[in-house]
N, C-alpha and C positions, 0 to 999 in steps of 0.2 A: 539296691539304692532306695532308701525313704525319699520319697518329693513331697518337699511341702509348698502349697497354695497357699499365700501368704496375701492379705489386702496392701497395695502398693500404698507404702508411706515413708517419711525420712529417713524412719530405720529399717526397716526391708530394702529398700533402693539403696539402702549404703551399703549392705548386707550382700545383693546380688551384685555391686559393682565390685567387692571384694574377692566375689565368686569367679567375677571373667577375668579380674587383675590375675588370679592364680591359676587362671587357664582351663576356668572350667564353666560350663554350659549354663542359661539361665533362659525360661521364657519370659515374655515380657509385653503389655499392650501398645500398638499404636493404634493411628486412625482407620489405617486397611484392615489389617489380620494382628492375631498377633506373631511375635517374632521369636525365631530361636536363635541364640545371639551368643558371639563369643568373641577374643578380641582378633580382629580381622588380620591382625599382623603377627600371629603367632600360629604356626602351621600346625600344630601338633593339637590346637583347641580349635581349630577347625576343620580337624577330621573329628574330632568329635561329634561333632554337627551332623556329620554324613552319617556317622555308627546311630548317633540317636535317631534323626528320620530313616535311615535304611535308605538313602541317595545317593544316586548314581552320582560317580564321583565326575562324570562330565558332563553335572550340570550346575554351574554357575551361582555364585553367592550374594546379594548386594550389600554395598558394605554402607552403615548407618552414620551418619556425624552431627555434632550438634549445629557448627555453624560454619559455614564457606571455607573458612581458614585455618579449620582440619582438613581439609584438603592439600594442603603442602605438603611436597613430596611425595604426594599418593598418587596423581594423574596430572595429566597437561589439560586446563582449565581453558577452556576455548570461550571469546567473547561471545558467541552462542549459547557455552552454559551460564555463563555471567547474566545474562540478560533474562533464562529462564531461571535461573535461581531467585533475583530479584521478584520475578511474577510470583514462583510458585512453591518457594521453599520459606516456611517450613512448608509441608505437603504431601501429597501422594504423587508425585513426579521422580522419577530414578533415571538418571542419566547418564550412557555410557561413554567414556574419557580414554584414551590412552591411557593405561596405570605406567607407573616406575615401579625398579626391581623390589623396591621395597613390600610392595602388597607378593604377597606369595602363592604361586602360579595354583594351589589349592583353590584357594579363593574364587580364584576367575575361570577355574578349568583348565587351565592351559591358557587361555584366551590374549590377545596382547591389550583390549579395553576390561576396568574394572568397572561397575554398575555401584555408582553413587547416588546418594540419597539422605534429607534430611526431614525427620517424620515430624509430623504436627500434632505431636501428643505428648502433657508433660510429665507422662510418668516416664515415657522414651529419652524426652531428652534430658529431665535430671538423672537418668541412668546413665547414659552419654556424660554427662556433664563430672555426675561421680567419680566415674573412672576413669573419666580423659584418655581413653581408647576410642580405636574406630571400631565399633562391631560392626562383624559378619552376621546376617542374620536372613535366611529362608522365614516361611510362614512358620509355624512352631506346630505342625501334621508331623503324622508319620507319611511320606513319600507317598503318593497318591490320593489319599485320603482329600475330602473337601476341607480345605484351609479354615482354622480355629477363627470364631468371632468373638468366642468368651474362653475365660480360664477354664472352664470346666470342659471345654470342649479341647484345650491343650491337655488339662488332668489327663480323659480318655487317651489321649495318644502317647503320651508321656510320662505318663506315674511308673516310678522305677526306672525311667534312662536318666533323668535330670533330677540335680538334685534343691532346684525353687522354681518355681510359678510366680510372680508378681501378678498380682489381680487388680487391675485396673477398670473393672467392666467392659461389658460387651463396648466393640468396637461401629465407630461411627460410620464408616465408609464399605464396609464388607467384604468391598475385592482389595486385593493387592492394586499396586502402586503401578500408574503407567511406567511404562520403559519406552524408553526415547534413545537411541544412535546418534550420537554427535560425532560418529569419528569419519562420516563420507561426506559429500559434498552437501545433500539436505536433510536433513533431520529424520528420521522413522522409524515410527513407532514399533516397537517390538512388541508389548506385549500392553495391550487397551486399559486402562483406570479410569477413576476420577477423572483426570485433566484429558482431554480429549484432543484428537488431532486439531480439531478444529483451535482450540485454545494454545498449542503450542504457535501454529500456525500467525493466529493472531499478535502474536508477540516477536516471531523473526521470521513471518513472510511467506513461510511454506512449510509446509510439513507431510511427509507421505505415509502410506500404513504398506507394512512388510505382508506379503500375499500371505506367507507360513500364520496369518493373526484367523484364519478362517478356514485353515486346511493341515491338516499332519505332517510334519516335514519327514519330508521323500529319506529313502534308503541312503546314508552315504553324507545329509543334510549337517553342518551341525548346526547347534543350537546356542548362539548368542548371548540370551536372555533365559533370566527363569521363566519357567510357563513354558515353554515352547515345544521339548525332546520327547517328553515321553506323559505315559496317561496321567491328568491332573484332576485333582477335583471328585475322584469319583465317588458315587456313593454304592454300597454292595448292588442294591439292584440294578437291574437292566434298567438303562433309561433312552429313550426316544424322545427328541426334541419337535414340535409340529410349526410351521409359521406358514402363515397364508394370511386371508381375512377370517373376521371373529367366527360367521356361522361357519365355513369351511372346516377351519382349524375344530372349534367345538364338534363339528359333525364326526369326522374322523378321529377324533377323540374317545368322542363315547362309543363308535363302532369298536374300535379295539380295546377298550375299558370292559365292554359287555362280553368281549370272545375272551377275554383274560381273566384268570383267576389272581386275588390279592393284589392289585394293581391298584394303583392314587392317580392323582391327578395335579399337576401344580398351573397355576392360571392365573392370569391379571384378574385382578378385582372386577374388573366389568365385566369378566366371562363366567366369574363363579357361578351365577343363575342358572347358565343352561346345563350344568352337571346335576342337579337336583338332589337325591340324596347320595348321589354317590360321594366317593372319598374325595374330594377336593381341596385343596389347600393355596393359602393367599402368596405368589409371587410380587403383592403388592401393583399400586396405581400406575406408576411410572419407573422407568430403567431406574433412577436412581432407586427407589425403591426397592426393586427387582435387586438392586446390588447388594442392598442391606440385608436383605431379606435369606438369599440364598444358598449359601452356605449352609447357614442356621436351617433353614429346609431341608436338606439335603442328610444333614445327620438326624434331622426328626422324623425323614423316612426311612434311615438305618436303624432306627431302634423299634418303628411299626412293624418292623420284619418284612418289608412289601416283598414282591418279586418284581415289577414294572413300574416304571415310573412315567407316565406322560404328560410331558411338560411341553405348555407355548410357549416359544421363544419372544425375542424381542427386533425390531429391527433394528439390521446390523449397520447403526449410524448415532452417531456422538455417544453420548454418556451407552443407548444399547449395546455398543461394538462391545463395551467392555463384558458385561453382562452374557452376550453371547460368545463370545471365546472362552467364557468360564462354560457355560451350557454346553457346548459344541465339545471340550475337553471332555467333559466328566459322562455325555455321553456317547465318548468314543466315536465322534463325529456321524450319531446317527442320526439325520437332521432329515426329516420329511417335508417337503414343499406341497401345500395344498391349494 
């Protein structure tokens, strides 16, 4: 199959909405990552999806809409979502609902909630709006892989399974989209973004974080939310995550940087100094930062050829949480405390 990267415009987006009307694959920019997108209510174009990343087919799809009321018929809309849709939709907030039969149990895994979401990017949503389908849509990776922040980092993963890329520029927010649980008694979070517990909270009174957001879910576990089942994020080398304070973290840093051959180094801007000329590279000033940044990290030390990667983490509280559960995935939860 030729895929063509195409710059996202009225006739490209008309072009790719035509593509999921007939039931077939398209990537596409929002504000997280980008997405691989297909129409969420057509079973047989969203095993596609699966064939194109090489994913496990039980794990979990979220399905895309332009506005609140594409939601009919798809899930039972709780004034809990109501109230977080108004805060945070459009956005990076994904909220799971009770679906009806009509979303097709592909979609969701099996699962009896579907994971809804409406993006805050306009090339997303006049795709949306084109097609007047709900897309299905994962990050647009191949299955492990650190999730796309530009076209060309879907190209890599996808040239030859799909057949268009919409190119909308790099993406503004860098992680995937919180996931939020509406279906229990209080709200939690599945899997950490932008909108932070703290912020759901704010808006309907409480909010919890699911333990699985900082540890590998057990044998037997399933898995709710995307992000959560199986290795994410990763990049080929070995990576070790380090968090303490700055001299600490620094110190054992460069102890294992010097016993290791072809190793980098990834660090907050204020730690860059004490690496001096070794290989270091900027996880930027602050987690939000850190969010935008790291993906796009992570494939620029897949192409260095490194073997190690040692990277400072961030602490694991508001906009961090999200930042570290990408770090904690991708490096296999090898997380050193200094």
């Amino acid at each position: 199959m030729n895929t063509l990267c195409l710059p996202a415009q009225e006739n490209t987006i008309h072009q790719a909405a035509q593509l999921i009307q007939q039931g077939q694959v398209v990537a596409f920019p929002t504000e997280t990552v980008y997405g691989l997108g297909a129409n969420a209510l057509d079973d047989q174009a969203v095993r596609s999806i699966f064939t194109a990343k090489e994913r496990p087919a039980d794990n979990p799809l979220i399905v895309h809409v332009a506005e609140e009321r594409q939601l009919d018929g798809l899930c039972e809309v709780t004034d809990t979502a109501r109230k977080l849709m108004a805060a945070y939709w459009p956005g990076p907030l994904t909220m799971l609902l009770y679906k009806t039969s009509q979303v097709p149990n592909v979609t969701t895994a099996g699962l009896p909630s579907v994971a809804v979401r409406c993006p805050n990017h306009p090339v997303a949503l006049a795709l949306l709006r084109a097609c007047q389908l709900p897309i299905a849509a994962p990050s647009a990776n191949r299955s492990g892989r650190p999730s796309p922040t530009t076209a060309a980092h879907v190209y890599e993963d996808m040239q030859g399974r799909i057949p268009l890329i919409l190119d909308g520029g790099p993406c503004q927010v860098g992680v995937e989209s919180t996931v939020v649980d509406l279906t229990g008694p209080v709200p939690c979070v599945l899997r950490p973004g932008a909108i932070t517990p703290e912020d759901i909270a704010a808006v309907v009174g409480d909010c919890a974080v699911a333990p699985s957001v900082m540890r590998p879910l057990k044998e037997g576990e399933h898995a709710p939310s995307p992000g959560m089942k199986h290795r994410h994020y990763a990049p080929k080398a070995k990576m070790t995550v380090f968090v303490g304070s700055n001299d600490q973290v620094a110190a054992e840093i460069i102890r294992r940087y010097d016993a290791a051959e072809n190793a980098v180094i990834l660090s907050h801007d204020d730690l860059l100094p004490a690496f001096g000329s070794r290989r270091a590279y900027s996880l930027g000033a602050n987690a939000a930062e850190g969010a935008h940044l790291l993906f796009q990290r992570l494939r620029e030390m897949d192409e260095l050829g490194c073997s190690l990667i040692l990277a400072q983490g961030w602490e694991a509280t508001g906009k961090g949480l999200a930042v570290m559960n990408r770090m904690a995935r991708a490096a296999a939860f090898d997380i050193v405390k200094v």
